[in-house]
C-alpha positions as CSV (number, residue, x, y, z in Angstrom):
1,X,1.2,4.6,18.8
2,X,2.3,1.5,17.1
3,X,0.2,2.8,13.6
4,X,0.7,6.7,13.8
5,X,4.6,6.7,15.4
6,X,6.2,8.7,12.7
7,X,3.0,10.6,11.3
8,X,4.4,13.7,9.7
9,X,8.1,12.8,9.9
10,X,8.9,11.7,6.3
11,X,7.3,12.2,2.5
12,X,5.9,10.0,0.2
13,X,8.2,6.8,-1.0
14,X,7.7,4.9,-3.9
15,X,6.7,2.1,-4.7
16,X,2.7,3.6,-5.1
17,X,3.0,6.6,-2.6
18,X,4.8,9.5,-5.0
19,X,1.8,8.9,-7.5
20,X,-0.9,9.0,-5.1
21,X,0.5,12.1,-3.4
22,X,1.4,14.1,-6.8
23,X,-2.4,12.9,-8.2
24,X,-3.8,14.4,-5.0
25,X,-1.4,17.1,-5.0
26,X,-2.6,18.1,-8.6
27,X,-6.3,17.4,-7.5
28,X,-5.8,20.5,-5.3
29,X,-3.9,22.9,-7.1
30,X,-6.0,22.6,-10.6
31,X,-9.7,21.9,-9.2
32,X,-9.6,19.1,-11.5
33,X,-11.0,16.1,-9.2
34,X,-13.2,13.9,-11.4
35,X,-10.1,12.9,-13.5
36,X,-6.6,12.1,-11.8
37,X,-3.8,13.7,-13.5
38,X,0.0,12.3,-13.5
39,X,1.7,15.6,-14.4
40,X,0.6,16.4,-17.9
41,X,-1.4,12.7,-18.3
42,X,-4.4,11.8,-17.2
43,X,-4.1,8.6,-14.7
44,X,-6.1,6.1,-14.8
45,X,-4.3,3.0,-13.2
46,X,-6.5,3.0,-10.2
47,X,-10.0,4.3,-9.3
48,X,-9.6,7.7,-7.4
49,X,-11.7,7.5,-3.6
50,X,-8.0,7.5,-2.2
51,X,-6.6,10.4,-4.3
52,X,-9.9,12.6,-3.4
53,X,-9.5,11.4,0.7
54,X,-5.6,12.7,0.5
55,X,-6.9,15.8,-1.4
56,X,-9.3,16.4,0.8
57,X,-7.4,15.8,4.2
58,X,-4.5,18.2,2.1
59,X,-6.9,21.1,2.1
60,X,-8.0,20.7,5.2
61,X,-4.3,20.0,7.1
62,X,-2.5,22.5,4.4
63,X,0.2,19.4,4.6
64,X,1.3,17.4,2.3
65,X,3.3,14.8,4.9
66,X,0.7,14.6,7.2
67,X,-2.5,14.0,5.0
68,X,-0.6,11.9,2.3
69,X,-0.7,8.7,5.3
70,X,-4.1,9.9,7.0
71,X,-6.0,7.9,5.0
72,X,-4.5,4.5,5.6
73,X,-3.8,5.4,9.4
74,X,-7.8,6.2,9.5
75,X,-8.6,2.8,7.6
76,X,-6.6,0.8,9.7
77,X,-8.3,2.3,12.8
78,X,-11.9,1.7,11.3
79,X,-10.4,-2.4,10.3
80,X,-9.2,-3.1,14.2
81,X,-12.3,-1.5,15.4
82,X,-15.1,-3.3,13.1
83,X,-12.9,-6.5,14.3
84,X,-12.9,-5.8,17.7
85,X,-16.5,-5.1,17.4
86,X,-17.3,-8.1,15.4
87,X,-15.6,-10.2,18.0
88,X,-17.6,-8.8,21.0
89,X,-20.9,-8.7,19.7
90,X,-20.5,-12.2,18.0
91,X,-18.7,-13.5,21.5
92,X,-17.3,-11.7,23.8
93,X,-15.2,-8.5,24.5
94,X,-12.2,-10.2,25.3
95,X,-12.6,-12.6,22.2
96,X,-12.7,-9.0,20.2
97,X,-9.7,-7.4,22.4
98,X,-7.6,-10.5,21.0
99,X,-9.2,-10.7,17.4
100,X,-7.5,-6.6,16.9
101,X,-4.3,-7.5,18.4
102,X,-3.7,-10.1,16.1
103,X,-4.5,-8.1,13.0
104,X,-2.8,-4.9,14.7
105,X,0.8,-7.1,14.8
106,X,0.2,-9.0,12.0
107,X,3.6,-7.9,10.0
108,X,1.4,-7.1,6.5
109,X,-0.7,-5.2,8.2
110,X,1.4,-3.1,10.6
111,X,3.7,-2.4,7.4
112,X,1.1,-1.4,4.9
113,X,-0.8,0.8,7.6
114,X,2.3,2.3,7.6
115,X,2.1,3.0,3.9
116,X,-0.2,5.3,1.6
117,X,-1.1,2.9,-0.8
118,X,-4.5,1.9,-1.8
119,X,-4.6,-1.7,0.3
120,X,-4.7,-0.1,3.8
121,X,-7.9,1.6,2.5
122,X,-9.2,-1.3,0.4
123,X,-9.2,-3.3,3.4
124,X,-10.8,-1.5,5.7
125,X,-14.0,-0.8,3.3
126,X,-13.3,-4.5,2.7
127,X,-13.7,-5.5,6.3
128,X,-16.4,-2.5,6.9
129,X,-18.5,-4.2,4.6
130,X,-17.8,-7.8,6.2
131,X,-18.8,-5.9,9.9
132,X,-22.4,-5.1,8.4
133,X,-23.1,-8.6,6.3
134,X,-21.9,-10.5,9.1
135,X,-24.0,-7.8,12.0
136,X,-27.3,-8.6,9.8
137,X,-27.2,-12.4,8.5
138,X,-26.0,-13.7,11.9
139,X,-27.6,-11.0,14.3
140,X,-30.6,-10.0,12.2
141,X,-32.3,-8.9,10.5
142,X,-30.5,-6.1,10.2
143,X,-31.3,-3.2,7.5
144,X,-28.8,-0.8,8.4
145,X,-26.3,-2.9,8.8
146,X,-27.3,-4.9,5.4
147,X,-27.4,-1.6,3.7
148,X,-23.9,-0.4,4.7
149,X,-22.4,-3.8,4.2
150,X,-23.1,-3.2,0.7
151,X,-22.5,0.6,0.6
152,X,-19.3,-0.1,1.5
153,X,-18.4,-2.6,-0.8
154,X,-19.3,-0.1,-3.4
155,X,-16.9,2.5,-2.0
156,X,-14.2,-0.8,-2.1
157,X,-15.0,-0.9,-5.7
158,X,-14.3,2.6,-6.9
159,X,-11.6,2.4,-4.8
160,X,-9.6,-0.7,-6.2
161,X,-11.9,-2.9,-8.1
162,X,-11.8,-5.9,-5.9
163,X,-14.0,-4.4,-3.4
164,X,-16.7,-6.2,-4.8
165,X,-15.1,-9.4,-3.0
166,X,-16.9,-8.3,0.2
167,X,-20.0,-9.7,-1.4
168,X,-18.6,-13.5,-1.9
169,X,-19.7,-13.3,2.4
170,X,-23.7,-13.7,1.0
171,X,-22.5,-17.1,-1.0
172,X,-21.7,-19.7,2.6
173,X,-24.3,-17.8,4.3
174,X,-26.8,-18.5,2.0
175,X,-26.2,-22.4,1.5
176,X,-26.1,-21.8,5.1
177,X,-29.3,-21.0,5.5
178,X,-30.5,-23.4,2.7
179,X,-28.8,-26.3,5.0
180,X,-30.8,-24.8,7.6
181,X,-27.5,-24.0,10.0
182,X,-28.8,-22.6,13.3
183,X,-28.9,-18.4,13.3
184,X,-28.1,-17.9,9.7
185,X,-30.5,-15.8,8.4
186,X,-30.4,-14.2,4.9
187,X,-34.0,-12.4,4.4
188,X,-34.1,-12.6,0.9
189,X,-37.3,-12.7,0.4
190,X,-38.1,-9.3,2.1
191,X,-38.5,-6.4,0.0
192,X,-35.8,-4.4,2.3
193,X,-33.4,-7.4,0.6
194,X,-33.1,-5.2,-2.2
195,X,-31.4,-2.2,-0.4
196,X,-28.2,-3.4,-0.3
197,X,-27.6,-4.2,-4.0
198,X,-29.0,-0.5,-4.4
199,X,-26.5,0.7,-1.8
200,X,-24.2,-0.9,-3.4
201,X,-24.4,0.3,-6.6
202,X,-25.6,3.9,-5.5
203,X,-21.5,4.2,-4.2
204,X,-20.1,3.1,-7.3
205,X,-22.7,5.3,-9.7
206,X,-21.1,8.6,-7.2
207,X,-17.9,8.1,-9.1
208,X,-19.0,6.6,-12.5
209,X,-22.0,8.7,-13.8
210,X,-20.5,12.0,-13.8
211,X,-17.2,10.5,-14.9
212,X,-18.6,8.7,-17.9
213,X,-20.7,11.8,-18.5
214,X,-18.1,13.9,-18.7
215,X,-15.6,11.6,-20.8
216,X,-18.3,10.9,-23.7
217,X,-19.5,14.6,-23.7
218,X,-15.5,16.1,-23.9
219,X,-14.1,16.7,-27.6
220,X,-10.7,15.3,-26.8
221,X,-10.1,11.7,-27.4
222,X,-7.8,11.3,-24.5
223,X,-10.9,11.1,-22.0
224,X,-12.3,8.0,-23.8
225,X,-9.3,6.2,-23.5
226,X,-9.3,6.8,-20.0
227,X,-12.3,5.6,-19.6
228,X,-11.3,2.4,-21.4
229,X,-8.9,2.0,-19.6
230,X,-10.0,2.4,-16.5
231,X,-13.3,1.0,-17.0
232,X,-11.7,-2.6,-18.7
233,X,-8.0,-3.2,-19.1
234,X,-7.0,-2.1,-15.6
235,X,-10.1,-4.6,-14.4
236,X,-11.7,-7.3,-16.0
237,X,-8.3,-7.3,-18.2
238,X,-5.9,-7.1,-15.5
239,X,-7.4,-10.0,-13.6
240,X,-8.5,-12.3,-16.9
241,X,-4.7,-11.6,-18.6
242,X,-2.4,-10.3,-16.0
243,X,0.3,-8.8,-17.5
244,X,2.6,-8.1,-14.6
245,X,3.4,-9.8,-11.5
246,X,3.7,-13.4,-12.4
247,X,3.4,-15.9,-10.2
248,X,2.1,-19.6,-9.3
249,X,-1.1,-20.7,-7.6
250,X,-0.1,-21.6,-4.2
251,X,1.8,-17.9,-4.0
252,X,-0.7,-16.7,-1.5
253,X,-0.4,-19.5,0.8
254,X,3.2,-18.8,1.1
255,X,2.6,-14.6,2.1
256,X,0.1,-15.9,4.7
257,X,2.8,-18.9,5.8
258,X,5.3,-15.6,6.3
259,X,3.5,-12.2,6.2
260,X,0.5,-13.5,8.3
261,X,3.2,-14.0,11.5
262,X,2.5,-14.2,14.3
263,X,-1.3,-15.0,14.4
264,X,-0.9,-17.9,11.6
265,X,1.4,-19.6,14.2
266,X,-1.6,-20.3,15.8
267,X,-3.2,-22.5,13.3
268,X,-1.8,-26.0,14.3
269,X,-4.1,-26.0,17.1
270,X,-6.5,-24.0,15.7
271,X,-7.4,-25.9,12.3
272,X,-8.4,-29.1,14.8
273,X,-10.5,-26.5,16.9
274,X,-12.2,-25.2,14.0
275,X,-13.1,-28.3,12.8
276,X,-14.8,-29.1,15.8
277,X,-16.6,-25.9,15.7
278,X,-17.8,-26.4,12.2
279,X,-19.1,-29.7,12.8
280,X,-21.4,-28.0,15.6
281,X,-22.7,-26.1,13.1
282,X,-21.4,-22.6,14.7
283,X,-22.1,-20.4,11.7
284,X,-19.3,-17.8,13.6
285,X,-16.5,-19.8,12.0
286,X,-17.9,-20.7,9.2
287,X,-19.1,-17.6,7.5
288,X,-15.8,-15.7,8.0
289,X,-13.7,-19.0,7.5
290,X,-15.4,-19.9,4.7
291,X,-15.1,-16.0,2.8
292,X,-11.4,-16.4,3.7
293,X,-11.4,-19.4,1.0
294,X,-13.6,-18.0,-1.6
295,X,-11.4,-14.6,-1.1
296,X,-8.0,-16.9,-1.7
297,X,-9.1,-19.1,-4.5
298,X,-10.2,-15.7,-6.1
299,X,-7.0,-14.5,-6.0
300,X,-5.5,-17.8,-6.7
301,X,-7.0,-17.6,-9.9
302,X,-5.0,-15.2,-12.3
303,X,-1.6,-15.1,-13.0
304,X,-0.4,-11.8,-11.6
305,X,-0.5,-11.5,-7.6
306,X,1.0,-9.7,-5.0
307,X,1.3,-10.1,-1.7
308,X,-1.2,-7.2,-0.8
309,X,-3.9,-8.7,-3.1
310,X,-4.3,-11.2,0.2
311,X,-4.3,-8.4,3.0
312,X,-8.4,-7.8,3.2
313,X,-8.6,-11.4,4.0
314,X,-6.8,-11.1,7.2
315,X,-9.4,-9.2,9.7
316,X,-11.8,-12.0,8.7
317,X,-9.1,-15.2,9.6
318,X,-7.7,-13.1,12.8
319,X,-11.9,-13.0,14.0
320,X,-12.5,-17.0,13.2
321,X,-9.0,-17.1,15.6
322,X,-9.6,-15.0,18.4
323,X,-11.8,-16.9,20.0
324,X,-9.5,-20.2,20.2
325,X,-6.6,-17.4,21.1
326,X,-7.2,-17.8,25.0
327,X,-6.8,-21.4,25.8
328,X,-3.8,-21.8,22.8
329,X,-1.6,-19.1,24.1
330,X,-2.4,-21.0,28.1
331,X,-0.7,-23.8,26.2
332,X,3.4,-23.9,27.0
333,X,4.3,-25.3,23.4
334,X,2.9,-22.0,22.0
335,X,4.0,-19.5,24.8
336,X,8.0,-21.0,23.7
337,X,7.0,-20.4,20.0
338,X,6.0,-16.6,21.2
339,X,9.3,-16.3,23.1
340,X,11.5,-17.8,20.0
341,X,10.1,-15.6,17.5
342,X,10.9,-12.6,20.4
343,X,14.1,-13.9,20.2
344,X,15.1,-14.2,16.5
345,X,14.0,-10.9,16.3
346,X,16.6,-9.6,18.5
347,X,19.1,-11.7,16.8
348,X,18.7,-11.1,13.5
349,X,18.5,-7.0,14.4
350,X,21.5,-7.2,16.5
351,X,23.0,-8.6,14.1
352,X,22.6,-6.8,11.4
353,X,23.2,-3.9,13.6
354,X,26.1,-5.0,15.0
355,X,27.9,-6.3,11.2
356,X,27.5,-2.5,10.0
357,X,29.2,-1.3,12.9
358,X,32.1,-4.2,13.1
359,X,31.4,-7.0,10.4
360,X,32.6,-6.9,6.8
361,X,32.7,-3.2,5.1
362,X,31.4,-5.3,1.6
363,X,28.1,-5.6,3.7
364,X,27.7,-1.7,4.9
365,X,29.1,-0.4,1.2
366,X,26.8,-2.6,-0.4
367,X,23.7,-0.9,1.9
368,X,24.5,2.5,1.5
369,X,25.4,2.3,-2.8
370,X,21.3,0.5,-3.1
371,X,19.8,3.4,-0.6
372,X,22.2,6.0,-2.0
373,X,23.5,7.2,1.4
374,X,26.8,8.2,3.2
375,X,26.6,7.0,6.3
376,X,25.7,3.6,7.6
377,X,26.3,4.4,11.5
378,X,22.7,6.0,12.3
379,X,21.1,3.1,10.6
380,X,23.5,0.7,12.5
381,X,22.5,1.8,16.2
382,X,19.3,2.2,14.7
383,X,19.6,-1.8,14.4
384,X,20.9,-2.3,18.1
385,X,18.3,-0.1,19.8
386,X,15.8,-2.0,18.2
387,X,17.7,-5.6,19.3
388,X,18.3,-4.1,22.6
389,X,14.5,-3.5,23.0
390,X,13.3,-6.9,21.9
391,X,15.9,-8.5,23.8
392,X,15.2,-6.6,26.8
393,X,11.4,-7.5,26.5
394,X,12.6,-11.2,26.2
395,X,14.2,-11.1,29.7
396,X,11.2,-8.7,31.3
397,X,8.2,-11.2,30.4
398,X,10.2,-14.6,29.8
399,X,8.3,-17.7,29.0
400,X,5.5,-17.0,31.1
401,X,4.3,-13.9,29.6
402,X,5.7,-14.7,26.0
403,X,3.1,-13.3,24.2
404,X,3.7,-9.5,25.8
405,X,7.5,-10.3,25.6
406,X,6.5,-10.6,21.4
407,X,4.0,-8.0,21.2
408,X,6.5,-5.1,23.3
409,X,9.2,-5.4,21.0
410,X,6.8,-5.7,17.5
411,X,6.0,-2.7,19.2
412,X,9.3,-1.3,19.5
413,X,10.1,-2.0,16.1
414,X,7.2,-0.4,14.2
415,X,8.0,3.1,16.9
416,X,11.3,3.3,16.7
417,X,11.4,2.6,12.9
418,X,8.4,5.3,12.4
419,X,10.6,8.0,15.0
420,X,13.7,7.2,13.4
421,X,13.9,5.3,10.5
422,X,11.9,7.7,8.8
423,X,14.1,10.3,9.3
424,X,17.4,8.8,8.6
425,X,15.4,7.2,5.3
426,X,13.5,10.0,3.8
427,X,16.2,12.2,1.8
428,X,16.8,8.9,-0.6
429,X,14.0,7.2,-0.5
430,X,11.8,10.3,-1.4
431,X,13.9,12.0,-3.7
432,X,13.8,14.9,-2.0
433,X,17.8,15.0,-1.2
434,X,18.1,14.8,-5.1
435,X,15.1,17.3,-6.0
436,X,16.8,20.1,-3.4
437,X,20.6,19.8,-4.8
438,X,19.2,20.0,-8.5
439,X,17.2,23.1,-6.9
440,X,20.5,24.5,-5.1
441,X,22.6,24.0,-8.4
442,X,20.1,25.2,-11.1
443,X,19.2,28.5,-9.0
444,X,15.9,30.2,-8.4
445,X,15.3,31.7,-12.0
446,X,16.5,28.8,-13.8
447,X,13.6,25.7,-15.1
448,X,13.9,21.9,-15.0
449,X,12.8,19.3,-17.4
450,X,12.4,15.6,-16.3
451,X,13.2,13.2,-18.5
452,X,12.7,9.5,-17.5
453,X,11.1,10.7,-14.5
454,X,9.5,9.5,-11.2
455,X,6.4,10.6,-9.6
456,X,8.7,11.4,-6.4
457,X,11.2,13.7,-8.6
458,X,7.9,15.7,-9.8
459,X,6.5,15.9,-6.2
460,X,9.8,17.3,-4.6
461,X,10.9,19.2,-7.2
462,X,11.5,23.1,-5.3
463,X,12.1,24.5,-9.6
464,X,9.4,25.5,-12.3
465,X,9.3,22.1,-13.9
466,X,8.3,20.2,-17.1
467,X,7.5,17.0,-17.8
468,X,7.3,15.5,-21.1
469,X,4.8,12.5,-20.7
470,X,5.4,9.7,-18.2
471,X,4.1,7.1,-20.3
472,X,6.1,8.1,-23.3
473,X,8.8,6.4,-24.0
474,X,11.8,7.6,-22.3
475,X,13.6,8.0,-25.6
476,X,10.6,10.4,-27.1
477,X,10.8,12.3,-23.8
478,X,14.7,13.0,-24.4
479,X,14.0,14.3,-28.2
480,X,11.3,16.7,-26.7
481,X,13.9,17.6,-23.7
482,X,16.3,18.6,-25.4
483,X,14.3,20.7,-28.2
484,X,12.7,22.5,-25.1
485,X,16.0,23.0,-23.5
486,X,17.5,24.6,-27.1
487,X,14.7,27.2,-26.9
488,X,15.7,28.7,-24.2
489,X,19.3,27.6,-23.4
490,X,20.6,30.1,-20.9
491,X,17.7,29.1,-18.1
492,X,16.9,25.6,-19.0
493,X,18.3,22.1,-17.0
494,X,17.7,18.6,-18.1
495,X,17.3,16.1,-15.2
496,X,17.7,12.7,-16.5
497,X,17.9,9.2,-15.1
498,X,21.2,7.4,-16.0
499,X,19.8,4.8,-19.0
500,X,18.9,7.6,-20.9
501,X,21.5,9.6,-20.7
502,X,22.3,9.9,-24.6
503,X,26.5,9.6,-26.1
504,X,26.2,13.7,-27.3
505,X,26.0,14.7,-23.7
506,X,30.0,15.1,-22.6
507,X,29.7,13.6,-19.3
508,X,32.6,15.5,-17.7
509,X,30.5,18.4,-17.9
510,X,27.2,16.9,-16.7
511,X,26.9,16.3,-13.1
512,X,25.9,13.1,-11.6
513,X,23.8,14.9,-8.9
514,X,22.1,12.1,-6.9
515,X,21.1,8.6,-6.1
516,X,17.4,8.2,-4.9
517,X,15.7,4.7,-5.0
518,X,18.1,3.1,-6.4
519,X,18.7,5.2,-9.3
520,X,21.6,7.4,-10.6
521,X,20.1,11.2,-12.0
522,X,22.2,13.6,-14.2
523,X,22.0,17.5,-14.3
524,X,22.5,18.3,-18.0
525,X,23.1,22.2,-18.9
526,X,23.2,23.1,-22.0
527,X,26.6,23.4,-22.2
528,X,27.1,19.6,-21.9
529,X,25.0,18.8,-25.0
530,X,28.3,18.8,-27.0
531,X,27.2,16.5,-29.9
532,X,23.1,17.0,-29.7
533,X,21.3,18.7,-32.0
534,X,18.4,20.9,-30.8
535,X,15.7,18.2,-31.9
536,X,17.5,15.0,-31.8
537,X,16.5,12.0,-34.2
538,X,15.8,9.3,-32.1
539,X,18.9,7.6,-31.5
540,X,19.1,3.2,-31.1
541,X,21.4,3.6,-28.2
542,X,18.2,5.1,-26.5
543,X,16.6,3.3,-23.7
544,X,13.1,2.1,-24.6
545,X,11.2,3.2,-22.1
546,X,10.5,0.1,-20.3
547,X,11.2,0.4,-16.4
């Protein structure tokens, strides 16, 4: 309930999910599969498992809004239950009950279930390959399980390169075993050893022979530069020399301080517990503890991060937690920590609730001008039910039963905000209240180009479109807009986003049709182009691309 409320209810958003959904989308309607298109480019940001899982589940559902989030809602299942397993085989059931209710209301991880990027899916072939490495060195010997450890790892790689951090879980437990720690157990010196490394790279050579077959043996040069790119800058490169998402060392320590709530409230009893643990020599903790650290510093290491880069380590922390989760929550400190965070929850949502409905009009205009809506009232009592829920599981469980007062109304947020928010959200946020007024104005017969365009306006878009490049720079997209539109004046639309509108467009005779995500998009007819030429120089009061 908590991870499928809302399932079919809304369309991609942006940031990631428009590009996913349109590669897929394209996947399907031009039998192309082995190399991702972005309208008329080829993509090759990310690896493509995900893409072929949403085109797949889209031919078999015949629906775009369903099978665009399957993917993550199925890895998310497969995460809580390889922890849940994990935690019962490892100790006991209840230890693996309360190691996949942390992860489940950990607030990253509810959120990006939630979401069809390429994290939700990362993580669970992330933590499907910790299940099998962890099921062999500390219950084996364990073929199967060795061999799908590192199967899955492969399928982690040629789905977002990092999968291959699964493996750092061989480094502890084999100075583990070297130290001669009770019931680690690596094998290596039996031939079956060798299974997983061919598992592993068996996965990854599903993806990458035929693709590098195919990209050496095709006459245009476009393919090789995918490959390139694919193959170095956007890994080794983007990891050595980030170029986006700058930020200092200690970043990651300050998602898991905020993103990692509730569970990492835990920790000031647990870090003594562990400790104790460790110096028993209980190789439980200290495999999964110890990946957790090799798995931060990793990240810790380049320049860029973002919050997600953290999520796969979570299953691994929430199993070295659950089994200390018992006798901490017994304790009353913690169960008034449970209740306060129940609490501020149904503060802070009441309030916001109730300051659109009665507090300063500066605050609600403000709301609706970023989400590009009308009407602030749905998301207001949108605000209050969800207070009224929280507040009303405060006074139901109270102190005693803090933790279920906390849990019922993280519930009743991620329900209510899939049954409803989605709704109320999903004209603006996925373009598709812009895409069907452009479609209303321009007519049936008439066809749309994009210029300085958004995977989401391409993906909604109910008119014959045309793109001119994504990549391009938006000021080379305009030239080739315009000449396309002079060929064929009388049927022909320009949709453009507001920096590049050009001066020779009269702007009383454009129309600002929309605001989606923030931005501001102008239908241009023909007759608006009062000063262009039919194949514009490019101009210097151009945008340059950069967004």
């Amino acid at each position: 309930m908590v991870l499928g409320a809302g399932l079919g209810l809304r369309d991609p958003w942006p940031a990631d999910e428009p590009r996913f959904a349109l590669v897929a989308r394209q996947m399907v309607e031009s039998g192309n599969w082995l190399f991702p298109h972005r309208g008329v480019e080829l993509y090759s940001d990310k690896p493509p498992l995900l893409m072929w899982l949403q085109a797949g589940l889209l031919t078999l559902t015949g629906s775009l809004r369903v099978s665009f989030l399957l993917p993550s809602l199925l890895a998310a299942l497969l995460t809580l239950w390889c922890v849940y397993d994990l935690g019962k085989r490892l100790w006991t059931r209840k230890v693996g009950l309360y190691a996949a209710w942390a992860v489940l209301f950990t607030f990253q991880f509810t959120f990006q279930a939630k979401k069809a990027q390429i994290d939700p899916l990362v993580t669970g072939l992330i933590t499907l390959a910790n299940y099998g490495l962890l099921r062999h060195l500390l219950r084996g010997p364990d073929w199967r399980m060795w061999t799908l450890g590192w199967f899955a790892a492969g399928l982690g790689v040629i789905t977002k390169g990092v999968g291959v951090i699964a493996l750092l879980m061989v480094v502890p437990a084999g100075i583990a075993a070297l130290c001669r720690w009770p019931a680690v157990r690596v094998h290596a010196r039996d031939r079956r050893f060798w299974l997983g490394p061919a598992a592993f790279f068996l996965a990854i050579f599903l993806w990458l022979v035929p693709m590098v077959t195919v990209a050496l043996t095709h006459a245009e040069p476009e393919y090789r530069a995918y490959l390139r790119d694919i193959l170095l800058r956007q890994t080794a490169k983007r990891y050595s020399a980030s170029w986006d998402h700058q930020q200092p060392a200690w970043y990651h320590f300050k998602v898991m301080a905020t993103m990692w709530l509730p569970p990492m409230l835990a920790l000031p009893w647990a870090i003594p517990a562990w400790r104790r643990r460790l110096r028993r020599r209980d190789a439980r903790y200290l495999l999964p503890l110890a990946w957790w650290a090799l798995v931060l510093l990793f990240f810790s290491i380049p320049h860029g991060k973002r919050d997600v880069y953290i999520m796969p380590a979570l299953p691994m922390a929430c199993l070295a937690l659950a089994p200390l989760l018992p006798g901490i929550l017994r304790k009353r400190s913690s169960q008034w920590l449970a209740l306060g965070l129940a609490c501020l929850l149904a503060l802070v949502t009441l309030g916001a609730g109730g300051s659109m409905l009665l507090g300063d009009p500066r605050f609600e205009a403000r709301f609706l001008a970023d989400r590009g809506l009308y009407d602030a009232a749905p998301f207001a009592w949108l605000m209050v039910a969800v207070g009224s829920f929280a507040a009303g599981s405060v006074l139901w469980f109270r102190r005693r039963r803090a933790v279920q007062a906390l849990l019922w109304s993280l519930g009743g947020v991620w329900v209510l905000y899939g049954l409803v928010g989605y709704g109320l959200l999903n004209d603006s946020s996925s373009a598709r209240g812009v895409m069907r007024a452009v479609a209303a104005r321009i007519g049936p017969d008439a066809e749309l180009g994009l210029v300085a365009w958004k995977e989401q306006n391409l993906l909604m878009s109910a008119s014959r479109t045309t793109t001119f490049g994504f990549k391009m720079p938006f000021r080379e997209q305009l030239a080739h807009g315009l000449a396309w539109q002079a060929a064929a004046p009388g049927s022909r639309w320009l949709l453009v986003q507001e920096p590049s509108m050009p001066a020779c467009v009269d702007r009383g005779i454009a129309q600002m049709i929309g605001i989606s995500n923030r931005r501001s998009w102008w239908l241009v007819p023909m007759a608006a182009r009062v000063h262009c030429p039919a194949a514009p120089p490019v101009g210097e009061d151009l945008d340059d691309g950069e967004d």
